[in-house]
N, C-alpha and C positions, 0 to 999 in steps of 0.2 A: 781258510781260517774257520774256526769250529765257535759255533756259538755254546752259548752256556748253555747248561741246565735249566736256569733261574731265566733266562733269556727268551726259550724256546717254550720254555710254559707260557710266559707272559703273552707272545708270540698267538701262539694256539689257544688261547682261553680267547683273548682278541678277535680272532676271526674260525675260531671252529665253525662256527655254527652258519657263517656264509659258504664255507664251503659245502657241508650239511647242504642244505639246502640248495644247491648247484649238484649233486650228487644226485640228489630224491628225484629232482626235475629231468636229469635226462636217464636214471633210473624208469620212471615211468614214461616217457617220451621212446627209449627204445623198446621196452617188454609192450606198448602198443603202437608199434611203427606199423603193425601189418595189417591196418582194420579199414584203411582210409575211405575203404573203395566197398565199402559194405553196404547192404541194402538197405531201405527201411523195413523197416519189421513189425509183424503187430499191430498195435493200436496205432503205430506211426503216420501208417496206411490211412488212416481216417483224421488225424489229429493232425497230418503233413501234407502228405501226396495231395489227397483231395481238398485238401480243407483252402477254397479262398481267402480267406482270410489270416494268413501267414501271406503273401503273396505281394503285400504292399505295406509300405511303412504307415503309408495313413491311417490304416485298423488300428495303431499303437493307443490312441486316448480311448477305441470300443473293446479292447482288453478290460477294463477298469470297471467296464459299470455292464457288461453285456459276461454272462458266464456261459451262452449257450454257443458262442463261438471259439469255442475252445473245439470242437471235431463235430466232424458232419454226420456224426453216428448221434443224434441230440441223448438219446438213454443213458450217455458219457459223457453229457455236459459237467463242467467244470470252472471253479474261479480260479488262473493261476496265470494272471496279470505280465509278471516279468518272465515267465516262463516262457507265454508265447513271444513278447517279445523278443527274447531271443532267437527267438525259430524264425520271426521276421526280418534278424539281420542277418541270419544265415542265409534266409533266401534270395536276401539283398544281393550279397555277395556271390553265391555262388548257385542260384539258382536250388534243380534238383541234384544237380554233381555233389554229392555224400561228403566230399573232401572235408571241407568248412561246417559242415556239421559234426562230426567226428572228430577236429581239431577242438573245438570248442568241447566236445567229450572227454578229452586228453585236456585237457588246460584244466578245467574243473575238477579233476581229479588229481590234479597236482598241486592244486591249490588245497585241495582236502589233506591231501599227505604232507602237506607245508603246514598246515592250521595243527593234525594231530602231531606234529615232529614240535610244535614250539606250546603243546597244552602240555605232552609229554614231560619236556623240560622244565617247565612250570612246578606242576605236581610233587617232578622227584627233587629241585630246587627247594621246595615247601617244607617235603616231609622226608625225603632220604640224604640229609644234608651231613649224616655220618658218614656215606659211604667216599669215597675217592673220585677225583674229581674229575680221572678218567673215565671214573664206570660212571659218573651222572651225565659225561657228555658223549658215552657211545650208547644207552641204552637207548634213550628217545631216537637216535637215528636207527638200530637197529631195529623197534617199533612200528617207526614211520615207514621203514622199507620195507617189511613184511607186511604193511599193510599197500603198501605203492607194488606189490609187485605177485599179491596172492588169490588165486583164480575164482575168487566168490567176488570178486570185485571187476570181471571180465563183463559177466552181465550189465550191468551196468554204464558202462563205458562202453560197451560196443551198442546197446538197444539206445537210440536215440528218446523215442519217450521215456527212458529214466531219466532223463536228464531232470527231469523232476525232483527226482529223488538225489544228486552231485550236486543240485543249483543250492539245491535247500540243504544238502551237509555244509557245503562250502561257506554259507552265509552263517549257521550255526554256530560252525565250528570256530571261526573269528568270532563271533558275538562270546561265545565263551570266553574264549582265551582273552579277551580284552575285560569281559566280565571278572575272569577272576584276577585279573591285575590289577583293574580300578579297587578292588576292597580286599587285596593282600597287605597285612602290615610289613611284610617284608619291602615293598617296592614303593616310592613316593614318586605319584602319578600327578598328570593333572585332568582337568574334568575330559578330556576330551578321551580318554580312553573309555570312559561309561558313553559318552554321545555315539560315538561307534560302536559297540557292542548293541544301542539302542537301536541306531541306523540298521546294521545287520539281522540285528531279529525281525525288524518291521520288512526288514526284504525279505526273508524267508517265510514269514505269513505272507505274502504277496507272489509267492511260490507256490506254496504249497499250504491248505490249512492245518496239517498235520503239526506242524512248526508249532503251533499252540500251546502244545507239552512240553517246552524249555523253560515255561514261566515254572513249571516246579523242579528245574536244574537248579535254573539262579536263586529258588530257595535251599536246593540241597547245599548251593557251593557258598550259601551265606551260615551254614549251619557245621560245613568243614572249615569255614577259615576261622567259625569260632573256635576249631577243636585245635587247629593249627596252634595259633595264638596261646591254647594250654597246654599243647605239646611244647612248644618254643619258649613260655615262660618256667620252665621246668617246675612244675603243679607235680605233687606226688600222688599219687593214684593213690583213692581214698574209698571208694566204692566202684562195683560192678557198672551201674549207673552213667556211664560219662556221657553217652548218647542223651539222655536226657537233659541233663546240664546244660548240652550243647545246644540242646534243640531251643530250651528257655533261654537259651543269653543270645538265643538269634533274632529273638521277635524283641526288638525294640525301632527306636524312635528313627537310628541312622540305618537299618536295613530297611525299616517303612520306605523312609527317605531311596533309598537305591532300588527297589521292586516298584516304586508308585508307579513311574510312565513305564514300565513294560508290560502293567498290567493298565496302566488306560490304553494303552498302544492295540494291548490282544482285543479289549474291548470295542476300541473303537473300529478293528478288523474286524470282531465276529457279526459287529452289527451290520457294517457293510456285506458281507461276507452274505448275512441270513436274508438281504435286500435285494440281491444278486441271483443269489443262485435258486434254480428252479424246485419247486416242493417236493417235485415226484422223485427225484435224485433217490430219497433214504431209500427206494423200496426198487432200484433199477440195478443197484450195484451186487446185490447178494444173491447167493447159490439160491439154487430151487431148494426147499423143503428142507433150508437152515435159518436154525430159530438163534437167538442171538447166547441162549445157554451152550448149545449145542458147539456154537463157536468159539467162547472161550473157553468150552474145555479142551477143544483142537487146539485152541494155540497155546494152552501151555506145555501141550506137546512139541509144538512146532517151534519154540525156544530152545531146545536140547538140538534139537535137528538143524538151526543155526550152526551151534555149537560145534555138533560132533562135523557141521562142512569144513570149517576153519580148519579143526584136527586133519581130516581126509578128507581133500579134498579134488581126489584124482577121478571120483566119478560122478559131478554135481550134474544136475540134471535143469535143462534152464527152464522148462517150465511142467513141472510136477503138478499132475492131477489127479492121482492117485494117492495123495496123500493119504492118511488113515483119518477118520474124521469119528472123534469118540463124543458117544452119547449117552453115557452114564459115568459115572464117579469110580461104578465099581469095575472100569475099562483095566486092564491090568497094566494098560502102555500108560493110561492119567496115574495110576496107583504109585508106577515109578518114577512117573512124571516129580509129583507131588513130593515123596522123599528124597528126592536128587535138590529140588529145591528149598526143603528145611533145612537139608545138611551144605548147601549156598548158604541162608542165612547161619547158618553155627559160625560159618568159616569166617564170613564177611564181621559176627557180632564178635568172635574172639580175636579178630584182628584191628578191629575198632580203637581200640586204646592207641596205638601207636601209628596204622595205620590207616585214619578214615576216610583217605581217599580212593583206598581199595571200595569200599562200600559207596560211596560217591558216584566211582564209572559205576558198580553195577544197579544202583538205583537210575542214574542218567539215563543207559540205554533201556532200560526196560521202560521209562517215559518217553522213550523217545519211541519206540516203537509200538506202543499201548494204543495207540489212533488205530492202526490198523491190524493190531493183532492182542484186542481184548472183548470184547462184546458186541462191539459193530461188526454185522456179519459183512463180510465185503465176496467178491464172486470166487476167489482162488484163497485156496488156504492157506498155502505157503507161497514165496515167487522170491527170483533174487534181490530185487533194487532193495525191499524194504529193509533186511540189515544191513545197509552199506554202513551206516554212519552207526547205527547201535553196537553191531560188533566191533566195530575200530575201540572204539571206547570201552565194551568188554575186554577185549583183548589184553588191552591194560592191566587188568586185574589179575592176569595169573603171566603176562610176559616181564611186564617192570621187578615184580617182586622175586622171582624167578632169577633172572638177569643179573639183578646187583647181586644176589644170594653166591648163586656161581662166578663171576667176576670176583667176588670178595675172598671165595675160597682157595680162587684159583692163583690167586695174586702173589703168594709165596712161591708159586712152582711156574717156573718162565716158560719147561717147557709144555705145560699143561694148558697156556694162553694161547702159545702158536695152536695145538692139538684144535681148542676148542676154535678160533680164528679161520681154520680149516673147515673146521664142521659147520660153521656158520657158513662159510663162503659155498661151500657143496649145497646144502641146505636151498642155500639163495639162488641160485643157480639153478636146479630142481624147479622151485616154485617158478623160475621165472621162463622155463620149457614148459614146464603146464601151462600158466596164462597166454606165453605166445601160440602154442596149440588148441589152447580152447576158445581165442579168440574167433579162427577159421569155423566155428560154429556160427558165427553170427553172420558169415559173408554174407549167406545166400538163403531165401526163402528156403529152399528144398536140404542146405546142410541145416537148418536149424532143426527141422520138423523130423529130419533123417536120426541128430543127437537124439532128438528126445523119445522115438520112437525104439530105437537102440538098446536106450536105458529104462525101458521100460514107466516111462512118464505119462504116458498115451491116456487122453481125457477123448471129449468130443471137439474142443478146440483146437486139438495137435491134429486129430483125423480129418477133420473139418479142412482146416487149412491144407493140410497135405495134400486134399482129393483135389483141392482148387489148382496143385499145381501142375497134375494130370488134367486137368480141365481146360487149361490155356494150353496144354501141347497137343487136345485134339483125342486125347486117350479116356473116351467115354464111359469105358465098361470101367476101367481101373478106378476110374472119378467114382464113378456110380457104388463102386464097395466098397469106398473107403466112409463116402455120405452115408451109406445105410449102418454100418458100424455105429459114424460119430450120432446117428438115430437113436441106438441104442442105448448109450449113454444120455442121450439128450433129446426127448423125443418131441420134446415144447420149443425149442428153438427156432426161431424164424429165420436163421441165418441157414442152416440146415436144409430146411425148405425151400427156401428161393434158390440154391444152390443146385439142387438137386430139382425144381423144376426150371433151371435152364437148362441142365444137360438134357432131362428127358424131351425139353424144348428142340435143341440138338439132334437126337433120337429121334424126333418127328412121333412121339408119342405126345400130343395134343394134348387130351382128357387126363392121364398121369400127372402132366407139366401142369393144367391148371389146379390139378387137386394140391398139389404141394405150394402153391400160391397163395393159393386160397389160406391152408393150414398156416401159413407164414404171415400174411393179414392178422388173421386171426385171434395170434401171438404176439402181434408186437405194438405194441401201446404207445412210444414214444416216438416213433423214427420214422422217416417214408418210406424207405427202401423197399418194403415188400410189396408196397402200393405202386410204386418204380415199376417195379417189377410183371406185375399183375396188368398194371397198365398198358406196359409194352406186348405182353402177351396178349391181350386184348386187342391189341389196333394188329398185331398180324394175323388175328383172325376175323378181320372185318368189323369186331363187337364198338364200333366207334363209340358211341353213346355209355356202354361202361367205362372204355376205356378214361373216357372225358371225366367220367366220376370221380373214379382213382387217381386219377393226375391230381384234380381240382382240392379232393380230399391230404393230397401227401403234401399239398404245399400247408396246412397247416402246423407241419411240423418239420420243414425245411431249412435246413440252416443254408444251404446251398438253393438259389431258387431255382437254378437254371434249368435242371433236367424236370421240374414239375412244370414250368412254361412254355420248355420243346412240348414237352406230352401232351400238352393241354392245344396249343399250336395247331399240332400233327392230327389230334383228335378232331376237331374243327374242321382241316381240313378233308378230313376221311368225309365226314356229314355235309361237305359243300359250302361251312359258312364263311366264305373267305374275307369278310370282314370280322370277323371273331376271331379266326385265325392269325390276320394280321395284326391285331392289338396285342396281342400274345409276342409274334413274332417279332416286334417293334420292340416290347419290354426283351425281348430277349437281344437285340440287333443294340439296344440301350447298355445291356450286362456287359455284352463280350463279341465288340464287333468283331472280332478273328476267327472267332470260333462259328458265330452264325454266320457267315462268308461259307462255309461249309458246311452247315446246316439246314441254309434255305432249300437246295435241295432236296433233302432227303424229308424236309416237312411238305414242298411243292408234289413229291411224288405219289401222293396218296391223291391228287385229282387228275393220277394217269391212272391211278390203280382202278380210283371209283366211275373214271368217263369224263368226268365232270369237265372239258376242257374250257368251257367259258370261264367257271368259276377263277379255275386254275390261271387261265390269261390275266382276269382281274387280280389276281394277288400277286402274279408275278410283276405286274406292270407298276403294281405300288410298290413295289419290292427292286425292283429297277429307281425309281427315287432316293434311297437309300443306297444302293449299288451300284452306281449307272455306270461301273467298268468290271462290273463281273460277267465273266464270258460264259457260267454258268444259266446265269438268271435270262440272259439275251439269246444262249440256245433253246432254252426254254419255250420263250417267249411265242420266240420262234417256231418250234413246233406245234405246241398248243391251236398256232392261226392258221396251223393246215390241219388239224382234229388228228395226229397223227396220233400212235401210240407208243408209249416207251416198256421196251423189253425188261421183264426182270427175271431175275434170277436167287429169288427169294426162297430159303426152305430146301433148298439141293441138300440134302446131308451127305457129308464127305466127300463135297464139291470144295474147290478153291473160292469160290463164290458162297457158300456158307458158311468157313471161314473168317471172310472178310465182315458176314453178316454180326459171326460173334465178335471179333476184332470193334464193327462202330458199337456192340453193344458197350462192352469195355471203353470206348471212349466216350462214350454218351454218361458214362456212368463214372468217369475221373479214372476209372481204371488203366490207367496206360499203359503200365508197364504190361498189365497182362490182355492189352488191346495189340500190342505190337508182337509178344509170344505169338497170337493167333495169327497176325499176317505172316508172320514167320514159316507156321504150320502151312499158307495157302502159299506159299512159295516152295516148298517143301513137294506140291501137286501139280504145283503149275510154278517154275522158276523165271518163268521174261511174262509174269503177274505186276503189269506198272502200276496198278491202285492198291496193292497190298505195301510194292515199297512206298508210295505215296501216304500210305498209314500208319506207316511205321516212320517216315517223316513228320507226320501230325503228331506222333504220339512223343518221341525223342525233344518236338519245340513246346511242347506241356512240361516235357521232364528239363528243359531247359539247359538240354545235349544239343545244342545248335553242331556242332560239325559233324554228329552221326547225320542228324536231320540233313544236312549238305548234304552229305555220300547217299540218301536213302533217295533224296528227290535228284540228285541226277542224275541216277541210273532210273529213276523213272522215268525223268525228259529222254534217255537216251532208248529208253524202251519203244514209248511213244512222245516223240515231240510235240504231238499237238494235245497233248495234256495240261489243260489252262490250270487246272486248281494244283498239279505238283510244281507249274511253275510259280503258282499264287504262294504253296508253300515256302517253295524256295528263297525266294524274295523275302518271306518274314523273317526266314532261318537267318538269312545272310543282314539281314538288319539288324535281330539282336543279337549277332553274336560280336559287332562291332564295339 
């Protein structure tokens, strides 16, 4: 039996829009099926991997009132509360396994293409309420799936720190759509749809403080539902003028009433906000030798360059440093800049009469994206996450009017529907091989650096990183040209520096390795790292006493303390104070008894290095109080009471044993993934090497891969059985992976 005409509308007006919406979600669910297993990347590294404080749920209330535990890089501290939160139930759940962080990447962004698929519907519901009522309910899904499924939104979804940038659309994007329900006279609401739109905005300042800029959406969308309201009460167009009109019938008594707590809301964030977060911030985030003119004449460049990604975007580049950076007016790329955007406003002012929601998204996104791409110089001039949410909303502006245009024309000729039904579906299809191929960019440290290098994007941060992944495979000279390049480019850098005096550290060139030390010191004002650095360099060349300095000096700007209390420890130790050593080694034995369980060691071996065997007995014996079943600290002990000496094998270059040396550097330093590369490499010289698989067991129970760390420690016990600390391993592996 064949249902009606009249049946089958009723039918489908009823539940289009679930299915909608069941469509969007495993739309984006398959086009990022392939990313699960992707690395951290980036800033990730510092904000993730190393950062302790994701690591435990009880940090959740030091998110709130503490912004400099947001990454152990402090020069990138940050307030963004529910953000990290996040990152701490990922690690809850799954540790460092990428899986559950990634899903949570995929779920945020489907809740964004769920949020634009029902603002979509909203708008053309408002103001395209002539057109048919098939083209109002295929446009917004058409919309939402070009945006659910189109390769400028790959970045994002695959770099785990944008999630930043997805937590804060996602919450936006509701705050809106509820926003503009609560004060549509089309819809009779009750209060709870403004309490939600309130809820969601106060999440996304608690994300991100960029979110700040929606308080002049919800002015713009009180100043379109005025113009609605004269669209809908059929008003005859009487002047040029309507914009005006609108703008005056929008400031009264009941929009006071609806902006008052969004704006005590921002207020009572920014004061928080300025209580929190550290002073030096303004002057850590921006390029060298950009003044804040200089920036926003770049970025109104870097608005078209949005734009024309959206159009083409089969060769986006994920992280551009080479932008064009203009510093005059009379730049001939700002000159075209400039008239591209008068003749936006022409379009958007003579569309205005009938439709002001065109002008609506394109005032939104440009608020929306104006925190960081208007006057505030920030380090990069262009980058993907920050148009996620402003283009979606552009977008708007030239696909909705577009859409119904063609729909409407095409709507007499049947077979013109299938034609275009096809070109759409090809289209989609297209878009949706690019984003599942551009995702395979994001896999891997070395494909990302590889795209960008490719397409020509090469800064000192793409070289920089690149060289480091020649650095963990042991490939010195390749490291070392890619460092002096990213020099080039960046010759003040401290990250550069330290980088480049560990390899030369490597290279056994001493005097080179402390000059780049030094210059990295010297450079860097907020962060300990090069004092880390500098330090460790130090105690392997006997300088105890500097070394003690630099440790002592890096812990005032540690957000991590542990590695400035080993140094300080080990330094102690070098000098024979082994009651200074062990106050040290105790606050550290307090931090992370697992980790000093294998570190006592390698602090105790500086009083084989110096002679010092009495001292050395003395601290091992208090250090047996604390350990009295470690079979390290009791061989120890043990030797020390015959004055015996223990062999090293320190400084061998393109030894498996100096390998292993950069291997503990990288784990001393949170670096693990690139602390277990290096075992890798001393396996690679020496393969039945049982303390290289042993470190790479260490490194695997940090990353919280318990059943690599299984296979790595028992083929170390199988190497040599009587290896007390891969069986100590073992036993952790095989505890937490229960």
């Amino acid at each position: 039996m064949m249902l009606s005409i009249g049946g089958a509308k009723t039918f489908f007006q009823r539940v289009h829009w679930q299915v909608h919406i069941v469509f969007l979600v495993v739309v984006v669910f398959t086009v990022f099926s392939n990313n699960y297993d992707h690395e951290f990347l980036l800033d990730s590294s510092s904000v993730i991997e190393k950062n302790p404080f994701v690591r435990s749920l009880l940090y959740i209330p030091q998110y709130f009132t503490d912004a400099t535990i947001l990454t152990t890089n402090k020069a990138n501290s940050g307030y963004r509360p529910i953000l990290q939160t996040t990152f701490a139930f990922n690690y809850w759940i799954s540790g460092y396994d990428t899986w559950s962080w990634h899903l949570v990447q995929i779920i945020l962004h489907a809740f964004c293409v769920i949020g634009l698929y029902l603002v979509a519907s909203h708008l053309i519901e408002t103001f395209e309420a002539k057109a048919r009522s098939s083209t109002r309910q295929l446009v917004p899904l058409i919309v939402a799936t070009l945006f659910a499924i189109h390769p400028y939104t790959s970045g994002v979804v695959n770099y785990i720190y944008a999630r930043s940038s997805l937590l804060t659309a996602a919450f936006l994007i509701f705050s809106l759509l509820f926003y503009l329900r609560h004060i549509s006279f089309r819809i009779s609401t009750t209060r709870i749809t403004y309490y939600l739109s309130l809820m969601f905005f106060t999440a996304a300042l608690f994300t991100k403080v960029e979110a700040i800029a929606a308080l002049a959406i919800f002015m713009f969308a009180e100043i379109m539902e005025n113009a609605a309201f004269r669209i809908r009460g059929g008003n005859k167009v009487k002047s040029n003028f309507e914009i005006w009109s609108d703008l005056k019938s929008a400031f009264n008594k009941k929009v006071f009433n609806n902006l008052i707590f969004f704006l005590i809301a921002g207020g009572l964030y920014l004061v928080v906000w300025n209580m929190v977060v550290p002073d030096f911030l303004s002057t850590t985030r921006q390029q060298h030798n950009m003044t804040s003119w200089t920036y926003l004449l770049t970025q109104v460049t870097a608005c078209w360059y949005y734009i024309y990604n959206w159009f083409v975007p089969n060769s986006l580049i994920a992280h551009n440093e080479v932008f064009p950076i203009i510093r005059s007016i009379w730049n001939p790329l700002f000159i075209l800049a400039v008239a591209g955007w008068f003749a936006v406003i022409g379009v958007f002012g003579l569309s205005y009469q009938k439709r002001p929601y065109l002008a609506f998204l394109a005032i939104s996104s440009l608020a929306l994206i104006s925190p960081t791409s208007s006057f505030l110089p920030l380090a990069e001039m262009v980058n993907e996450h920050r148009p996620y949410l402003p283009i979606a909303l552009l977008s708007m502006t030239w696909l909705i009017p577009s859409l119904i245009y063609i729909f409407d024309k095409l709507d007499s000729k049947p077979w013109s529907k299938y034609l275009l039904i096809s070109t759409v579906i090809i289209f989609v299809t297209a878009l949706c091989g690019l984003t599942y191929e551009r995702n395979l960019t994001y896999k891997t440290k070395e494909s990302y650096y590889v795209d960008i290098i490719g397409k020509g994007g090469t800064g000192a941060l793409t070289l920089n990183n690149y060289a480091l992944i020649f650095m963990a495979r042991g490939e010195y000279e390749e490291a070392t040209s890619y460092f002096k390049k990213a020099l080039i480019d960046a010759p003040n850098w401290h990250v550069i520096h330290n980088n480049l005096g560990i390899v030369y550290r490597q290279k056994n060139l001493a005097d080179l390795s402390l000059k780049h030390f030094n210059l990295a010191v010297a450079e860097e004002h907020f962060s300990n790292t090069s004092l880390l650095y500098r330090g460790r360099h130090y105690l392997e060349a006997n300088h105890y006493k500097k070394a003690l300095v630099d440790f002592q000096q890096s812990l005032k700007f540690a957000v991590d303390t542990y590695p400035s209390n080993k140094g300080i420890a080990t330094a102690q130790a070098g000098l024979g104070q082994w009651k200074q050593s062990w106050e040290f080694s105790k606050i550290l034995f307090e931090t992370d008894k697992t980790l000093f369980e294998t570190d006592v060691s390698s602090i105790g071996q500086l009083f084989w290095k110096t002679k010092q065997f009495e001292a050395g007995l003395l601290y091992y014996s208090k250090a047996l109080e604390y350990l009295p079943n470690n079979i390290a600290v009791l061989r120890n002990i043990t030797a020390l009471e015959l004055g015996s000496d223990e062999p090293s094998a320190h400084d061998l270059v393109g030894t498996p044993e100096a390998f292993i040396n950069l291997s503990m550097d990288y784990y001393h330093l949170q670096e693990y993934e690139q602390s277990i590369q290096a075992s890798e490499r001393a396996l690679q010289i020496r393969p039945n090497y049982a303390l290289a698989y042993n470190n790479i067991c260490a490194g695997y129970i940090k990353l919280k891969k318990y059943s690599r760390a299984i296979d790595a420690c028992t083929t170390a016990i199988a190497i040599n059985p009587n290896m007390q600390r891969a069986k100590a391993n073992l036993n952790v592996a095989k505890n937490k992976s229960e």
